[in-house]
Backbone as numpy.savetxt, mean C-alpha at the origin, in Angstrom:
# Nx Ny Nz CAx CAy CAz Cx Cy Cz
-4.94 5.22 1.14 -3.64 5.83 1.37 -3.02 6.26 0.06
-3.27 5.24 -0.92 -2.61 5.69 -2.28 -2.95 7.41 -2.59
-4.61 6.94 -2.47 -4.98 8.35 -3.11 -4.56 9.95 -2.44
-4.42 9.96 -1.17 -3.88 10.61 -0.57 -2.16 10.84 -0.67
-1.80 9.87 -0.55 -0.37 10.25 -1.12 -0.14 10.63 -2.76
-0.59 10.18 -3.45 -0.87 11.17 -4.86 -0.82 12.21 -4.61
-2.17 12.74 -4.02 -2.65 14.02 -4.08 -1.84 15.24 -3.44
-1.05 14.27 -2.18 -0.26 15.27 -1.24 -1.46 15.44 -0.25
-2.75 15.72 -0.79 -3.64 16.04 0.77 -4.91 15.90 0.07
-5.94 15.35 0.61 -7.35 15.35 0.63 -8.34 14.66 1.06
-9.70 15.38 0.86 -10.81 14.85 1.31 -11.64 13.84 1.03
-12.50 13.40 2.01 -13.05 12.06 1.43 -14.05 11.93 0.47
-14.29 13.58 -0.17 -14.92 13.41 -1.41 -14.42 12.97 -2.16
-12.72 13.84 -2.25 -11.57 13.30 -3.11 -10.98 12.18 -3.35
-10.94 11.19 -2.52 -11.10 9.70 -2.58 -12.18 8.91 -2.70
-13.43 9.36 -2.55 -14.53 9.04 -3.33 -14.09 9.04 -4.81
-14.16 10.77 -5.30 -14.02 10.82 -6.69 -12.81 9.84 -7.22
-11.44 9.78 -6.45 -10.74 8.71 -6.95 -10.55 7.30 -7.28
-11.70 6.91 -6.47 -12.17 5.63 -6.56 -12.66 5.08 -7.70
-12.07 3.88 -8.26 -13.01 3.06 -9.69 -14.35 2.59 -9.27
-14.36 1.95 -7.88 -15.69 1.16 -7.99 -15.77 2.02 -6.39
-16.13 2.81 -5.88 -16.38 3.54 -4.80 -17.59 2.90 -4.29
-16.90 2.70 -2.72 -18.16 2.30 -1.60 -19.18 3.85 -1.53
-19.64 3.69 -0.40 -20.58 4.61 0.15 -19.59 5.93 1.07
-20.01 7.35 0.71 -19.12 8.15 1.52 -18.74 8.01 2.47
-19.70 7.62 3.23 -19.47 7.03 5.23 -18.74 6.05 5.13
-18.77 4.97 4.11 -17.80 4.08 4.29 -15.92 4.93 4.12
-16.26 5.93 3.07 -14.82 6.43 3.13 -14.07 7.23 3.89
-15.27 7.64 4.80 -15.22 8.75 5.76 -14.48 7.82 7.09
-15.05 6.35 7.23 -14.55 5.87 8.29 -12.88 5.08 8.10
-13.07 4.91 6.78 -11.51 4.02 6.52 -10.45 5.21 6.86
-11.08 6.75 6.41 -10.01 7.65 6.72 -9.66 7.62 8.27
-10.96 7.85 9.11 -10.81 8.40 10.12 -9.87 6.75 10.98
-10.15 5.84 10.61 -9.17 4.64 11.14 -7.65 4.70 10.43
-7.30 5.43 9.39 -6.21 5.46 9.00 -5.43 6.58 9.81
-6.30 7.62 10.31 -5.64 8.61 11.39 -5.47 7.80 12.80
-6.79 7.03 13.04 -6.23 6.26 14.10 -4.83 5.67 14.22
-4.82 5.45 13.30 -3.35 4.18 13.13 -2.25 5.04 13.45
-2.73 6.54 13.05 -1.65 7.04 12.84 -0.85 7.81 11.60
-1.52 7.00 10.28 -0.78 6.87 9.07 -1.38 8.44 8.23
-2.34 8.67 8.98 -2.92 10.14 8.66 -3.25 11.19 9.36
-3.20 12.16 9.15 -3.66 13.37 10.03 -4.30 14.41 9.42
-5.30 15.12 9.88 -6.22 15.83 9.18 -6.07 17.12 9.72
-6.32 18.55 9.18 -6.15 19.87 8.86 -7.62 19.94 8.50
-8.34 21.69 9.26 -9.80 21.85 8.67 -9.64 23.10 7.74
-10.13 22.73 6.71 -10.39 23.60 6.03 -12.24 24.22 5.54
-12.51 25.39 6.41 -13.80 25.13 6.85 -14.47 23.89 7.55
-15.23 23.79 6.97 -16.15 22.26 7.57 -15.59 20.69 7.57
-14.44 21.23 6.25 -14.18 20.06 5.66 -13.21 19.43 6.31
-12.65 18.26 6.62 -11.49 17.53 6.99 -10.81 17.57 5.66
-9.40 17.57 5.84 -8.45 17.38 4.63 -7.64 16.57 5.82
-7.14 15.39 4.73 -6.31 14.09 5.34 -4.57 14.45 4.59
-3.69 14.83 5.51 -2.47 14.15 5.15 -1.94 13.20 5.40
-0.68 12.79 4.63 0.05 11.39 5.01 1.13 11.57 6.04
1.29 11.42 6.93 1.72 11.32 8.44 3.45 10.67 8.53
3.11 9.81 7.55 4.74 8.98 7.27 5.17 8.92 5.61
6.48 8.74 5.58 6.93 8.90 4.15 6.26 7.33 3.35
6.01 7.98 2.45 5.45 6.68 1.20 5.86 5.63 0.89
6.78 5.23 1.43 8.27 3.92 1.33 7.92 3.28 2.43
8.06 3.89 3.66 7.75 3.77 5.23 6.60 2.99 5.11
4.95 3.34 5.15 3.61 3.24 4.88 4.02 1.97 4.15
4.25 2.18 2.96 4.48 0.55 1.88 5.09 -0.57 2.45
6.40 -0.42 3.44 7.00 -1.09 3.98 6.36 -1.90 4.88
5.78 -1.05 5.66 4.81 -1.46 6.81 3.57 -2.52 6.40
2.98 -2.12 5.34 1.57 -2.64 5.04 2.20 -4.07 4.22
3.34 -3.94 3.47 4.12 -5.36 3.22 4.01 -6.03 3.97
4.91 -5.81 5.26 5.28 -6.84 6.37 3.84 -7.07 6.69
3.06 -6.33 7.03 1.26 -6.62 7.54 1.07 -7.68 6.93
1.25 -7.80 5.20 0.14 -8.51 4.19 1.05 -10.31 4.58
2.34 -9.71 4.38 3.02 -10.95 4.63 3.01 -12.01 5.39
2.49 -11.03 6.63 2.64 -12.13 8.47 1.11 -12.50 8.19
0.00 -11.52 7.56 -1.00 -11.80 8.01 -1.99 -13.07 7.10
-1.19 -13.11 5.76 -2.14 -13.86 4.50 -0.86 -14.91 4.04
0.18 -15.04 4.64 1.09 -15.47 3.92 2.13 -15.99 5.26
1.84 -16.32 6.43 2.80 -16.52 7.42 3.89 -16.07 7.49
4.28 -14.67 6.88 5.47 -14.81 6.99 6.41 -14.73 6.40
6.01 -15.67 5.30 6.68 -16.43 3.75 7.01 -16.10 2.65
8.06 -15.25 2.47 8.36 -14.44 0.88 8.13 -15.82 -0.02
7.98 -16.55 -0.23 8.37 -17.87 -1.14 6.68 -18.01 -1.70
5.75 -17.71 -0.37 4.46 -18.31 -0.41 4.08 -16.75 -0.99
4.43 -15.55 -0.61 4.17 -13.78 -1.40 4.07 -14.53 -3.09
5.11 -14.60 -3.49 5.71 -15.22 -4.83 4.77 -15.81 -5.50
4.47 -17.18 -4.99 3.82 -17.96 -5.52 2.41 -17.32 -5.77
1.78 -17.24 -4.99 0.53 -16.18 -4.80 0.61 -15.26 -6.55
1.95 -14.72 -6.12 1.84 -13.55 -7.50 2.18 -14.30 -8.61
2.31 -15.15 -8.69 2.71 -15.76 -10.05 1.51 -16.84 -10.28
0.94 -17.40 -9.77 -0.49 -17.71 -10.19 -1.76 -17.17 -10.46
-1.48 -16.09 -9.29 -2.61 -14.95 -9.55 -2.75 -13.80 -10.83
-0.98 -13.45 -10.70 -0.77 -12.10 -11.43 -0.24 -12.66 -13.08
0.05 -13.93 -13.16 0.39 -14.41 -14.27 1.36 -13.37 -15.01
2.43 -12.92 -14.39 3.43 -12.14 -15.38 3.85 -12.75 -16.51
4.22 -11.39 -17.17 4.67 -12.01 -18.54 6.44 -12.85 -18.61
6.93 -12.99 -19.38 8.18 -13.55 -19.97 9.36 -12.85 -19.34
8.77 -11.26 -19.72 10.10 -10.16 -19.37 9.38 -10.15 -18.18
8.65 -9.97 -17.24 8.81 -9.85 -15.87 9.16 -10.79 -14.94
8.99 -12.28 -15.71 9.73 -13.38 -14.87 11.74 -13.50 -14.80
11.90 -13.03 -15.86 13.19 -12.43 -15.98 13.79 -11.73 -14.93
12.72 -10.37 -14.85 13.45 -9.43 -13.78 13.10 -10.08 -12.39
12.12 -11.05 -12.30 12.24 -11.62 -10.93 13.06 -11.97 -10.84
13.85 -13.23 -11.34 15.26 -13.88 -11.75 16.11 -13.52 -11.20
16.65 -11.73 -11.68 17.54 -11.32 -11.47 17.18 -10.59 -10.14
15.99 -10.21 -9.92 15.98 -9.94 -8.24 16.17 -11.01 -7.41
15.77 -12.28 -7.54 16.42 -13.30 -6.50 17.62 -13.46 -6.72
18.01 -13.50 -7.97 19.67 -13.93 -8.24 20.36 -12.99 -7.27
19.84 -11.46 -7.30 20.64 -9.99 -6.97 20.81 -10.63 -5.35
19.59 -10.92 -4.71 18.66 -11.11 -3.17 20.26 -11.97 -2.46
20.38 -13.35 -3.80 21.31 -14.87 -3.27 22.18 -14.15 -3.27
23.09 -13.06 -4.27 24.61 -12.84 -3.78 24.49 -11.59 -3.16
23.60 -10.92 -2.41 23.89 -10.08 -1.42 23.76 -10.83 -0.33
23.24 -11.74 -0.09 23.00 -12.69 1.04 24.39 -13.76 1.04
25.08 -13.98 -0.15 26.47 -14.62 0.56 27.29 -13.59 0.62
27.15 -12.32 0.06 28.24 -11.61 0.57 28.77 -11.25 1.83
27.33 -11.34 2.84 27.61 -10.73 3.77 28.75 -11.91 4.86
């Protein structure tokens, strides 16, 4: 999806070629054609070729695949998201900071209301 939303539109050569460690074409040929399933893409022919667009806005798509990763690897659990990224992703000094101030920001929009 990334690579396609970059691009604005393309083929699964083009996400081949975008790929660092690229599967097999058929393998990319089918993740597309299940990403149209879903919905999240739609394809235009240009000659022979399929060209894939993005179907929903880029915020939308992100939003969605969040809540997915959340319910599905993580119950649920912004607390357990977190932890995950901070053992895994080992941020630095200044990015534990700006977490800080995003939970700090998170606690007083949450008593404001």
């Amino acid at each position: 999806m990334d690579i396609v939303f970059r691009r604005g539109r393309a083929t699964a050569a083009d996400v081949l070629d975008d790929l660092p460690d690229p599967p097999t074409y058929s393998a990319v040929r089918a993740a597309l054609r299940l990403l149209e399933e879903k919905g999240l893409l739609a394809h235009e022919m240009d000659g022979k070729r399929f060209v894939y667009l993005p179907t929903t806005p880029q915020g939308q798509a992100r939003s969605s695949a969040l809540k997915h990763l959340v319910r599905t690897f993580f119950n649920g659990s912004p607390e357990q998201v977190v932890n995950a990224l901070i053992e895994d992703a080992r941020p630095s000094a200044a990015e534990l900071d700006r977490l800080a101030k995003l939970i700090d920001d998170a606690r007083r929009n949450e008593e404001g209301k």
